[in-house]
matplotlib code that plots the C-alpha trace (Angstrom):
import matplotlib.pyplot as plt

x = [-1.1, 2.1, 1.5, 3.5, 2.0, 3.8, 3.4, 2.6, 2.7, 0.5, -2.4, -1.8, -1.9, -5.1, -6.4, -5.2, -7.5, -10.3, -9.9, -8.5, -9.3, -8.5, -4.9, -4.2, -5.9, -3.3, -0.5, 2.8, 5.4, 7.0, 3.4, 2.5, 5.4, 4.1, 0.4, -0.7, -3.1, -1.4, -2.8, -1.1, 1.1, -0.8, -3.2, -0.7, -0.5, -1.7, -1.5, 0.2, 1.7, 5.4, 6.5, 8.9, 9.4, 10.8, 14.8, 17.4, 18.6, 19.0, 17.2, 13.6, 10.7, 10.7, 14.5, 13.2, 10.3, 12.5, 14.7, 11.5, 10.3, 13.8, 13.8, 10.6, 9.2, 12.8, 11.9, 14.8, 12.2, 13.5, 12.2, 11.2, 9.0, 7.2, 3.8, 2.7, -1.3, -1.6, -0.3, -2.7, -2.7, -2.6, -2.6, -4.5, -5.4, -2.2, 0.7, -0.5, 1.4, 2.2, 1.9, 2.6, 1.3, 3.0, 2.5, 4.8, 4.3, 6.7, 7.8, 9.5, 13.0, 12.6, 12.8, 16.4, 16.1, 13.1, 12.6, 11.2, 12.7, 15.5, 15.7, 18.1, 15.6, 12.7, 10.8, 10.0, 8.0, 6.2, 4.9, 1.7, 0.3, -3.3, -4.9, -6.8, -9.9, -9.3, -8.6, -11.8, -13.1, -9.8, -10.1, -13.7, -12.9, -13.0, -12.1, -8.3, -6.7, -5.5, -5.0, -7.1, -4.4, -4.5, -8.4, -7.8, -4.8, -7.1, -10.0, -7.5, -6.2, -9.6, -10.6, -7.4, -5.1, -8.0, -9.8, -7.0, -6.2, -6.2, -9.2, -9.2]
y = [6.4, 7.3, 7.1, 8.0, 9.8, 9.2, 10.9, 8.0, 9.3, 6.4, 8.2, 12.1, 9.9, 8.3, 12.2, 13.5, 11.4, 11.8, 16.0, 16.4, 12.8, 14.3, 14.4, 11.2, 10.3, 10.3, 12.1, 10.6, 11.4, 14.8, 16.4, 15.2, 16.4, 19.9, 20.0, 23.0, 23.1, 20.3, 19.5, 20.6, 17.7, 16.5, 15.1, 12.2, 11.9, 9.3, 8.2, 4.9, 2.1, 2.3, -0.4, -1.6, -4.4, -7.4, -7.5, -7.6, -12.0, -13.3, -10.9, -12.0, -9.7, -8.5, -7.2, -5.6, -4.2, -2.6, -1.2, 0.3, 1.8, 3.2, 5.1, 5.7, 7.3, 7.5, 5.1, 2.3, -0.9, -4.6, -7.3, -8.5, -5.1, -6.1, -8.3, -10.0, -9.1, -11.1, -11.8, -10.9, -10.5, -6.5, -5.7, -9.1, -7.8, -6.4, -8.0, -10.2, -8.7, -10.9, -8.1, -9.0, -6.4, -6.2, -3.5, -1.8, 0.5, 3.3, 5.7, 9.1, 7.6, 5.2, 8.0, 8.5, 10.9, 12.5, 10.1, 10.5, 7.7, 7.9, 10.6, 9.0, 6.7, 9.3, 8.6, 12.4, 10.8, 12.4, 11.3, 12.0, 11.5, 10.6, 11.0, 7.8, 9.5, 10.8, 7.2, 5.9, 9.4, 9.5, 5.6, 6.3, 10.2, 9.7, 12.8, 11.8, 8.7, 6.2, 2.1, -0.3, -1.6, 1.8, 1.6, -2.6, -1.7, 1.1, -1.2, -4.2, -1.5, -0.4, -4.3, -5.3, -2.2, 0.1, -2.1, -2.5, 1.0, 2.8, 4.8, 8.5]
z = [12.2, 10.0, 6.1, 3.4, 0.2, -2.8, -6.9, -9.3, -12.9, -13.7, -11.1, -12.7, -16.1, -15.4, -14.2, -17.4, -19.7, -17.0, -17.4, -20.9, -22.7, -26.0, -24.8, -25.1, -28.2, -31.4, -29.6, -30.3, -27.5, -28.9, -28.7, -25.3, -23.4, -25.0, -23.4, -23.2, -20.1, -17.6, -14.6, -11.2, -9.9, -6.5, -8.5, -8.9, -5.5, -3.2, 0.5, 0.4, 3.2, 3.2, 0.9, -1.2, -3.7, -2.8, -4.7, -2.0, -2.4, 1.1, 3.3, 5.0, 3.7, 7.4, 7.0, 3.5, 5.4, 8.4, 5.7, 4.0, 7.0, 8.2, 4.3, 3.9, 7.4, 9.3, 11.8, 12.9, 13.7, 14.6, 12.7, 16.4, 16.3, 13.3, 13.8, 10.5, 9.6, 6.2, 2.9, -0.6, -3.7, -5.5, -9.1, -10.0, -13.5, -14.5, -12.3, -9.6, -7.1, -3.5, -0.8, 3.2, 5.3, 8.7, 11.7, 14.2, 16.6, 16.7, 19.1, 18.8, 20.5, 17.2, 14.6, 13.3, 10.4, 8.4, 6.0, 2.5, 0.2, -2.1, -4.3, -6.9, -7.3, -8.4, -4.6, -3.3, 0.0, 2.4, 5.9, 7.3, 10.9, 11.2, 14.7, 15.3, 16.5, 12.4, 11.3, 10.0, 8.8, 6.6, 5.3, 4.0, 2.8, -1.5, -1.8, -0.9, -2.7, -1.2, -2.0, -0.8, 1.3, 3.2, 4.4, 4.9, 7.3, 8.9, 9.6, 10.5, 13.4, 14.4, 15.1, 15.9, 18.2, 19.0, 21.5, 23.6, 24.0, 27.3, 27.0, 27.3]

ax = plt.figure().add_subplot(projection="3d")
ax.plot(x, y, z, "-o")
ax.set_aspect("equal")
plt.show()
């Protein structure tokens, strides 16, 4: 499994009132760019899907998603590689987000650069491998955050891909 882990200052925000949530109570923006005691930055960090949002007029959302995948993770993948899983809903209580989730498989001969988003647009990406044997042990682990759509597409592969795997 490849997975990219992005920061989200919403996340280290959200840690910030769960460590320190006097912080955040009458501080006017001058004073809170000052804090005395922040926390490190990985605990804005989350494992994520590659993704991306949905603004480029006339392409298919599975030409936005190889173009994702090729910044993101470095991986070139055809829309013909891409198999759809399912379309839901994210973010119901604050933006009602549409998300399609898709899979490809990809090889090493795939890869054409390192990846790791576009800096000019504040993305500092990195991507992880998980060993499937890891998969499910990762998906349930609390102690590393992750989205929901991360364990879903975990489970989906484990129902889904696993089974017809050549077994060692």
């Amino acid at each position: 499994f490849s997975f990219v882990v992005f920061f989200f200052q919403a996340v280290y925000m959200c840690e910030v009132e769960r460590h320190h949530p006097q912080v955040l109570q009458n501080q006017d923006k001058e004073s809170f760019s000052r804090l005395e005691d922040p926390l490190p930055a990985v605990v804005g960090v989350t494992y994520e899907l590659c993704a991306g949002i949905v603004d480029k007029p006339g392409l298919s959302l599975e030409e936005i998603a190889c173009g994702e995948v090729l910044e993101e993770c470095g991986y070139r993948v055809a829309v013909t590689d891409l198999r759809k899983i399912t379309s839901y809903r994210s973010g119901v209580g604050v933006t009602g987000s549409r998300q399609t989730l898709f899979y490809a498989e990809v090889t090493d001969q795939m890869r054409t650069g390192a990846g790791g988003g576009q800096a000019e647009e504040g993305e500092l990406i990195e991507v992880v491998e998980i060993p499937l044997e890891d998969s499910m042990k990762f998906a349930y682990d609390e102690t590393l955050p992750k989205t929901m759509g991360v364990i879903f597409s975990f489970m989906w592969f484990q129902n889904n891909i696993a089974p017809k795997l050549p077994k060692k």
